[in-house]
C-alpha positions in Angstrom: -3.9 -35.2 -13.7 -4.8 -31.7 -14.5 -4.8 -29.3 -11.3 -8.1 -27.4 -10.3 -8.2 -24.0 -11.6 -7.4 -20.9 -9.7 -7.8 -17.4 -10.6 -6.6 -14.4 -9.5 -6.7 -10.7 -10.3 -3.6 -8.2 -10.3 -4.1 -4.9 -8.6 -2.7 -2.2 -10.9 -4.7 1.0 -10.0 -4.3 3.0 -6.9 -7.2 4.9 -4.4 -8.1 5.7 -1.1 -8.0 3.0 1.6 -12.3 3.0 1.0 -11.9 2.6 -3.0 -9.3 -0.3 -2.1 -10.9 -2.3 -0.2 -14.3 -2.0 -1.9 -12.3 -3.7 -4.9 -11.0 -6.1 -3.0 -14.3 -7.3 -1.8 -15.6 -6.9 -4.9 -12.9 -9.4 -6.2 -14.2 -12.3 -3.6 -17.5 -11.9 -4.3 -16.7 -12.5 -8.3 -15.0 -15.6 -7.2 -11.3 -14.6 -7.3 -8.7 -17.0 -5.2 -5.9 -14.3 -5.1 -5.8 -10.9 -5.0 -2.3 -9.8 -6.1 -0.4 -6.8 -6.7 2.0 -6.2 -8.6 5.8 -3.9 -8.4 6.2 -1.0 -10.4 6.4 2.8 -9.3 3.4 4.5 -10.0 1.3 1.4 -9.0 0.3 0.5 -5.1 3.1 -0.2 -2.7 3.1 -4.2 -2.7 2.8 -5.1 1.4 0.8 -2.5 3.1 -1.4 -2.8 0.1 -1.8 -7.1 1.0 -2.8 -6.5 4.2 -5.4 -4.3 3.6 -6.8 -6.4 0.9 -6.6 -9.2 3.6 -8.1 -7.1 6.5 -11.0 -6.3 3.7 -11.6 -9.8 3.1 -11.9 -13.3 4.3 -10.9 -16.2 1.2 -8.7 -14.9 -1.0 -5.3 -15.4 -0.3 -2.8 -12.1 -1.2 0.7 -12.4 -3.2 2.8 -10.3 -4.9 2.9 -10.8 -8.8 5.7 -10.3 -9.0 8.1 -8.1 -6.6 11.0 -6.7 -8.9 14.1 -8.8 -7.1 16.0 -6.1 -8.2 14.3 -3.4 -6.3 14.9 -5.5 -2.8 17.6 -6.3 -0.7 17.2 -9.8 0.6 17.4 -9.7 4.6 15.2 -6.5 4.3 12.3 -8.5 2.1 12.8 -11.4 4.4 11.4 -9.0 7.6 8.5 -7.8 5.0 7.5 -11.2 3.9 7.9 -12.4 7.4 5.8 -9.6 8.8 2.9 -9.5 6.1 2.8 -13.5 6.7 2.0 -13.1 9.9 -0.4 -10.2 9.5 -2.1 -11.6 6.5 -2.8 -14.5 9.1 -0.9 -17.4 6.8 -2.6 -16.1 3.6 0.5 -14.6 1.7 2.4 -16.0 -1.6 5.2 -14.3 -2.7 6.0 -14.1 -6.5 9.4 -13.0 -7.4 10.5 -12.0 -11.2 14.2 -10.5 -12.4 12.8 -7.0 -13.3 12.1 -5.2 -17.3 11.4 -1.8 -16.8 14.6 0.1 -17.2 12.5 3.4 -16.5 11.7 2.7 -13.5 15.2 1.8 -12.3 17.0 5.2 -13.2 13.6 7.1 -11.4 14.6 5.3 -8.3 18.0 5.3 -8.8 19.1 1.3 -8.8 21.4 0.2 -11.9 20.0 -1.5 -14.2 22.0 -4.7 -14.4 22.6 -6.7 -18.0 19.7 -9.8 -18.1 22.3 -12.2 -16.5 23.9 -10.6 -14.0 19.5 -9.5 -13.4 19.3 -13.3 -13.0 22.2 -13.9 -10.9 20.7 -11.3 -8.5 17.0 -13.2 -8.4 18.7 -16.4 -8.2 20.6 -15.2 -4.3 17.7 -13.7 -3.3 15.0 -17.1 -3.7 18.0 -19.1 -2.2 18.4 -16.5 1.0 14.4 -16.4 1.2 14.1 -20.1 1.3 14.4 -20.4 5.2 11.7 -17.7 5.2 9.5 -18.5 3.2 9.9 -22.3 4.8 9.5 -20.6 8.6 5.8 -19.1 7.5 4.6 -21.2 5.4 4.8 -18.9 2.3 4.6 -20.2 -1.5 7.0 -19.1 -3.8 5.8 -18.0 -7.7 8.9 -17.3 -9.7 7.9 -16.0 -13.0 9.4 -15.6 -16.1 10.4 -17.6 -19.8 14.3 -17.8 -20.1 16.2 -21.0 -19.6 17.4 -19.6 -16.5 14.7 -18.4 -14.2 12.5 -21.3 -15.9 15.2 -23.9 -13.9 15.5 -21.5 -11.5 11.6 -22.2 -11.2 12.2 -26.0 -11.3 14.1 -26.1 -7.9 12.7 -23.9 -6.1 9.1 -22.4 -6.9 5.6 -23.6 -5.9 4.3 -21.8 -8.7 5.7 -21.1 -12.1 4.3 -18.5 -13.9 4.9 -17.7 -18.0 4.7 -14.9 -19.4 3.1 -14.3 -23.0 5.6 -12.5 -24.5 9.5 -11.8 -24.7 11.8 -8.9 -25.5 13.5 -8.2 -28.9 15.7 -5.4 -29.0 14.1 -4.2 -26.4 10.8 -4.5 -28.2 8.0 -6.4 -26.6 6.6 -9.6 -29.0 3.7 -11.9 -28.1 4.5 -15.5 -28.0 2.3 -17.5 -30.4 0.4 -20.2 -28.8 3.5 -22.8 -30.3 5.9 -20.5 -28.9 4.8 -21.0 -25.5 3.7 -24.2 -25.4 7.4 -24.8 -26.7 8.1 -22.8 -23.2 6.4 -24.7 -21.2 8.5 -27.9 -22.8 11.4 -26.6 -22.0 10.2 -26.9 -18.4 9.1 -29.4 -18.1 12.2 -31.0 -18.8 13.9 -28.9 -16.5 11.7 -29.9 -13.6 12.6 -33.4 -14.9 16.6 -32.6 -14.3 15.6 -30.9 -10.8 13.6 -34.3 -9.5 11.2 -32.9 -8.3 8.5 -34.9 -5.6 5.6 -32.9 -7.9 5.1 -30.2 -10.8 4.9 -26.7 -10.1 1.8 -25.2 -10.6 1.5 -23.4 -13.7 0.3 -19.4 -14.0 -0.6 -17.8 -17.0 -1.3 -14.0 -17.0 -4.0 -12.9 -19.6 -3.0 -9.6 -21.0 -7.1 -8.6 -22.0 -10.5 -9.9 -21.2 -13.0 -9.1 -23.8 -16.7 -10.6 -23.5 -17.9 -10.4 -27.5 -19.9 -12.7 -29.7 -17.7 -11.6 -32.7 -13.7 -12.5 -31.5 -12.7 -11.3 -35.1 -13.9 -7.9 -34.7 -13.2 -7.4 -31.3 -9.8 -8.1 -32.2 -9.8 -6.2 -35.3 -7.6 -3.1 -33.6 -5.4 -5.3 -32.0 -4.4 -6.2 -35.1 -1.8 -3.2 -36.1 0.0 -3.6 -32.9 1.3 -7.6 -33.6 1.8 -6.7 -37.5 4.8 -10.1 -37.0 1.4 -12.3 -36.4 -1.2 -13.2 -38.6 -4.9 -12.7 -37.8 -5.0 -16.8 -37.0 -2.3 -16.8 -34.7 -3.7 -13.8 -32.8 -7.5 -14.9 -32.6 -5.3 -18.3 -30.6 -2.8 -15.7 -28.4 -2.6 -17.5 -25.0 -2.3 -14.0 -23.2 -6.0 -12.8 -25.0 -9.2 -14.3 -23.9 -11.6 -13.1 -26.5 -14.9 -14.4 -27.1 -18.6 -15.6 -25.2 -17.9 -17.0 -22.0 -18.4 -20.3 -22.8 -15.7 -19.5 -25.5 -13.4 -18.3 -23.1 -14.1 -21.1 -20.6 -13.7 -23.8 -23.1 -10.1 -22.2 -24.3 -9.1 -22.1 -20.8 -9.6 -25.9 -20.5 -7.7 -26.8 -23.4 -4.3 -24.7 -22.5 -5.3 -26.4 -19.0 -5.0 -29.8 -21.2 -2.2 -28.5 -23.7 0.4 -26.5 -20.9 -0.6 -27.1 -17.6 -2.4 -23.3 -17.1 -4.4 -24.0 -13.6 -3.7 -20.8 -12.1 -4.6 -18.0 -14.1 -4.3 -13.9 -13.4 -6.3 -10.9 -14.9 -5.7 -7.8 -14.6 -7.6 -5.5 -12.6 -9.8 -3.6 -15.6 -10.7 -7.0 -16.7 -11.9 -8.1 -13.3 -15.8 -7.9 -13.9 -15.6 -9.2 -17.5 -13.9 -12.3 -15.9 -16.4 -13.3 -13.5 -18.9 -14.6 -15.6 -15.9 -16.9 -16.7 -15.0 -18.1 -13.2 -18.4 -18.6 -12.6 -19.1 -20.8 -15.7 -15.7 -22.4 -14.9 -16.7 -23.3 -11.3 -20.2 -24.7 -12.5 -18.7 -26.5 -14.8 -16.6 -28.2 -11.3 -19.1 -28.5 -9.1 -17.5 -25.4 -7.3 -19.8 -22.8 -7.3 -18.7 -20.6 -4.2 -15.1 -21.2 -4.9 -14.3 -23.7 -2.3 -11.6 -26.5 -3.3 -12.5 -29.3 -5.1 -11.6 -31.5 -8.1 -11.8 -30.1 -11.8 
């Protein structure tokens, strides 16, 4: 049985404490679940900048999505998580990924490790969080597509989030819409190895949010930036919701049906175009003010 959806939007932009939590509002009363934020340099601090979101407002719960594991020690993230638990007042998930950004690691001055030993290093630090996150009642999102964070994922994570896209080269590509349903396979046959009680539930972060009644053309200069896809498999990219909002709603229900996608995260420059789509979505539910219920 398909999960009831849950949407979140990911804080990318700084401001002033005002600005901050004027957005976060803003985000509850569009009908966001989560308000996240994310872990790059440049970008808000991730802790100090969940309990101000949950000072601001009263529904939404607050997670990170997702802290670099490569930027954190683990005894010193288990006092922040511990600490922003309790101060958050029980509303804090944590999300946890290996780390991309090379840039960022020679600014702060961390080594960049090869993509196992990257994996390795997430891997010790979900297993030392586990008492933790256990203690305060704190769900873990591990995100990620390889074979190893994805049965990482199956043992240990609440939530499993995919991401759209891989690296080649070093080059970022867009999984097709087969390419990540094939993905989300692959997990679910690792969750089958890890026996688990229940499934994960499944995140999928949309990369654009973009309210049209022409998808073609709205999509037309997307176009030179994926020249490996054709214009069909881009108008059907997971990661892009393009269209009216019924369009959008109705394409969120079927990679609900197809891949499991309850949980789904925007980005904050998309967060107004999206709430006509929660809206529709919750209508749709019986779930108008965002209070739980059956899809």
């Amino acid at each position: 049985m398909a999960l009831p959806f849950r949407f979140a939007v990911n804080m990318l932009s700084p401001g002033t404490g005002g600005e901050w939590r004027a957005r976060c509002r803003r985000a509850e009363e569009l009908g966001f679940d989560l308000i996240l934020v994310a872990d790059h340099l440049g970008m808000p601090a991730p802790f100090p900048s969940l309990v101000a979101a949950a000072e601001a407002t009263t529904r939404p719960r607050v997670g990170t999505f997702v802290l670099n594991a490569g930027f954190w020690n683990p005894v010193l993230l288990a006092r922040e998580v511990a600490t922003t638990a309790a101060l958050t007042d029980g509303r804090l998930e944590l999300g946890l990924g290996t780390g991309y950004v090379r840039a960022e690691h020679e600014q702060a001055g961390i080594p960049f490790l090869p993509p196992r030993e990257r994996v390795s290093h997430l891997t010790r630090t979900v297993e030392e969080l586990a008492g933790t996150l256990k203690e305060n009642g704190v769900p873990l999102l591990v995100g990620g597509n390889g074979n190893r964070v994805l049965r990482l994922a199956a043992r240990h994570a609440d939530v499993t989030a995919f991401s759209g896209g891989r690296f080649d080269g070093g080059a970022p590509v867009l999984l097709t819409a087969d390419e990540l349903a094939a993905r989300v396979e692959a997990y679910a046959g690792f969750e089958r190895e890890a026996d688990r009680r229940a499934p994960a539930e499944r995140n999928l972060l949309l990369q654009r949010v973009i309210l049209t009644d022409d998808r073609s053309a709205a999509l037309a200069e997307f176009l030179p930036l994926v020249p490996y896809l054709t214009e069909e498999q881009v108008l059907e990219l997971p990661v892009l919701a393009v269209g009216t909002v019924r369009e959008i709603a109705d394409r969120l229900v079927a990679l609900r049906e197809r891949c499991g996608f309850s949980y789904i995260t925007v980005l904050d420059g998309a967060m107004e175009a999206f709430g006509p789509v929660i809206a529709e979505l919750r209508a749709r539910a019986g779930r108008p003010d965002g209070a739980a219920s059956e899809e």
